[in-house]
C-alpha positions as a Markdown table, in Angstrom:
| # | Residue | x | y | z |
|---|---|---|---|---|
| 1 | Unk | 38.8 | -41.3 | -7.5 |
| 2 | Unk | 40.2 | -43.8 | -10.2 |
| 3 | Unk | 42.2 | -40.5 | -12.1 |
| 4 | Unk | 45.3 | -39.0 | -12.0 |
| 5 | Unk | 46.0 | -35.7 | -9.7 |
| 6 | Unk | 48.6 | -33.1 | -10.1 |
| 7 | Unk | 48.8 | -30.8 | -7.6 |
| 8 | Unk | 47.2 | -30.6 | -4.0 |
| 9 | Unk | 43.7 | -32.1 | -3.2 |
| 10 | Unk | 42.4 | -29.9 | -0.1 |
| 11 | Unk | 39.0 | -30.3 | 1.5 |
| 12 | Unk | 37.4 | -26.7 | 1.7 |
| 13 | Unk | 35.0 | -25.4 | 4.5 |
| 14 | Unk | 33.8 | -27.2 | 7.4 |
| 15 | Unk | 32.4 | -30.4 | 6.5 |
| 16 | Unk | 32.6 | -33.4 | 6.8 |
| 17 | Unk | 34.5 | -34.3 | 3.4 |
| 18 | Unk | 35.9 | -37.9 | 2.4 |
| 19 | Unk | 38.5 | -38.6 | -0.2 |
| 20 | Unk | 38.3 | -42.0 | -1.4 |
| 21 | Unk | 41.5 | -43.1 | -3.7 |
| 22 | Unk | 41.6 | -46.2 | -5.7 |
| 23 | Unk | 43.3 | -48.6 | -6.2 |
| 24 | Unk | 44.1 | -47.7 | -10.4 |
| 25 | Unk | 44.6 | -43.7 | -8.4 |
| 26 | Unk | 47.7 | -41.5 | -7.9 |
| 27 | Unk | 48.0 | -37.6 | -6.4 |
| 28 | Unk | 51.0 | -36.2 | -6.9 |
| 29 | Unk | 50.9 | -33.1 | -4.2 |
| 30 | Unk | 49.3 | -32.9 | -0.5 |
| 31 | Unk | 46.1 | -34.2 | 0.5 |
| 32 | Unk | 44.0 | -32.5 | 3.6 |
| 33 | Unk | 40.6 | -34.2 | 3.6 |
| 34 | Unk | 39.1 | -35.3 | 7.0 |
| 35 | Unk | 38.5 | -38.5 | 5.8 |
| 36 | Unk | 41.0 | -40.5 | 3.5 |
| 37 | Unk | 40.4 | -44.2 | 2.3 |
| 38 | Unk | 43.4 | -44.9 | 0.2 |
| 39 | Unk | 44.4 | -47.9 | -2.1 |
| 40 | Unk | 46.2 | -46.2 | -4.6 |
| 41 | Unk | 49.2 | -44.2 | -4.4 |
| 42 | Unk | 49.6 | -40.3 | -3.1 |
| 43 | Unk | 53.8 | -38.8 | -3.5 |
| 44 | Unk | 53.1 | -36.2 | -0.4 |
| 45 | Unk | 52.1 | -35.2 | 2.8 |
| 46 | Unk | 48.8 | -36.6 | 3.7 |
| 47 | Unk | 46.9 | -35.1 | 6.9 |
| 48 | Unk | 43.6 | -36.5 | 8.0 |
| 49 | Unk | 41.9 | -34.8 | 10.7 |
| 50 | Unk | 39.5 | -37.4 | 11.6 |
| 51 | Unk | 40.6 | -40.6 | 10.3 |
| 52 | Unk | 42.9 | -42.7 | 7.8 |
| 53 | Unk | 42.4 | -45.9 | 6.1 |
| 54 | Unk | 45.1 | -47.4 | 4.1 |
| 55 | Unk | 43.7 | -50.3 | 2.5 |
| 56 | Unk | 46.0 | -53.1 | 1.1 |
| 57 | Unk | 47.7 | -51.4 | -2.4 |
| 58 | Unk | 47.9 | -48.2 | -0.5 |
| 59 | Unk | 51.5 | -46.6 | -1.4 |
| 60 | Unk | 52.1 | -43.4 | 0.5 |
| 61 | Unk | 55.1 | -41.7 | -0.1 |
| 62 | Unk | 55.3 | -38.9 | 2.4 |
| 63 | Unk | 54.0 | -37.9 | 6.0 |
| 64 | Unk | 50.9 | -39.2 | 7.3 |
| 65 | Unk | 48.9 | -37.0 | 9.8 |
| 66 | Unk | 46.0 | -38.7 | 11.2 |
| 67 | Unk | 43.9 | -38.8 | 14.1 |
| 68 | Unk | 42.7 | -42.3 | 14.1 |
| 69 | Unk | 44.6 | -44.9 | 11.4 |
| 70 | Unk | 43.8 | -48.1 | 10.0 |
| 71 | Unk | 46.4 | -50.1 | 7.7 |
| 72 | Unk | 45.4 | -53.2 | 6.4 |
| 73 | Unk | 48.8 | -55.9 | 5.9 |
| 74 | Unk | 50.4 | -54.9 | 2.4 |
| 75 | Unk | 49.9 | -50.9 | 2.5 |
| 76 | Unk | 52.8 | -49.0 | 2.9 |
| 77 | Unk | 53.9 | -45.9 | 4.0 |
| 78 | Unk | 57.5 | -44.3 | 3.1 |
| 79 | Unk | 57.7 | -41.4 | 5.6 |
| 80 | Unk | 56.6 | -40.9 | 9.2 |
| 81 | Unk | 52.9 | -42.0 | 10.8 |
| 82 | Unk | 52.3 | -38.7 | 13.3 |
| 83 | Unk | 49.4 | -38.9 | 15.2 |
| 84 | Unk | 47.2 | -35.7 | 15.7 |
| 85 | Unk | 45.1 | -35.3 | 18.7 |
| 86 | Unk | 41.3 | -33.6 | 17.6 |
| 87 | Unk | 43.1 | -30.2 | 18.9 |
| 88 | Unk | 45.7 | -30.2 | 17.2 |
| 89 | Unk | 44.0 | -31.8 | 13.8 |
| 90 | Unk | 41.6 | -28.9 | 14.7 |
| 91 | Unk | 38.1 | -30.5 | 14.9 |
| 92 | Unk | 38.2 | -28.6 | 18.8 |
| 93 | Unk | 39.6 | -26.1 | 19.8 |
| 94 | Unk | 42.6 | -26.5 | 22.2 |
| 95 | Unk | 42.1 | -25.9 | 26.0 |
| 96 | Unk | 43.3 | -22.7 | 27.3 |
| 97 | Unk | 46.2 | -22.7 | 28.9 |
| 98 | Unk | 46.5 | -22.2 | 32.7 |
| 99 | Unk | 49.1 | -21.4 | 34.6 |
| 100 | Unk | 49.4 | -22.8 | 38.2 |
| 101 | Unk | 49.3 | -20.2 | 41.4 |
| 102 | Unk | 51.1 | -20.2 | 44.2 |
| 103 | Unk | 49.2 | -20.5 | 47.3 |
| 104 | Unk | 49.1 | -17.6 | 49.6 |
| 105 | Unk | 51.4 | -18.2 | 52.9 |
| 106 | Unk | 49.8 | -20.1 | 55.5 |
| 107 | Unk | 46.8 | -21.1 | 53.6 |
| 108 | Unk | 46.8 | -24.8 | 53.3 |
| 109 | Unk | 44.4 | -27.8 | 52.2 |
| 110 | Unk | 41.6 | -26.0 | 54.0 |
| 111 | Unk | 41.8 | -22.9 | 52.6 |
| 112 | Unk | 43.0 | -21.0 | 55.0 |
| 113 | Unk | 40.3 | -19.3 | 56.6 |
């Protein structure tokens, strides 16, 4: 995308979507794609589920939610870098959780019986 955006730029369904900002580019608003290749600039929350690349005239002013990140020497980033693991970007789904047992008395590494 060379344009200008006003307003939030949201990947819809389940694919597997790329946004690809240029350098001469600029969002104003939040970006959820799976995929982000930046060199331009986004003023917003960015969240990646899969994977970010901030090439070198990247300028990201706002959070940056990614699974896997590459930043190449001159991008910058004026917020916080939080790293998502695939549950919680939501690409699987999060393992149940399990709560530990007690053993019952007198049953030990052998099981007891």
């Amino acid at each position: 995308m060379d344009g200008r955006v006003r307003g939030n730029v949201i990947a819809e369904g389940e694919g597997r979507s790329v946004l690809i900002l240029s350098e001469h580019g600029h969002i104003e608003g939040e970006v959820r794609v799976p995929q982000v290749v930046l060199n331009g600039t986004v003023v917003g929350d960015v969240h990646a589920s899969e994977r970010v690349e901030l090439a070198s005239k990247a300028r990201v002013t706002g959070d940056v939610h990614y699974n896997l990140i590459e930043m190449a020497i001159g991008a910058e980033v004026n917020g916080s870098l939080v790293h998502l693991t695939r549950a919680q970007a939501g690409s699987e789904p999060a393992a149940p959780a399990v709560e530990p047992r007690a053993a019952p008395a007198g049953a030990g590494p052998g099981g007891g019986e």
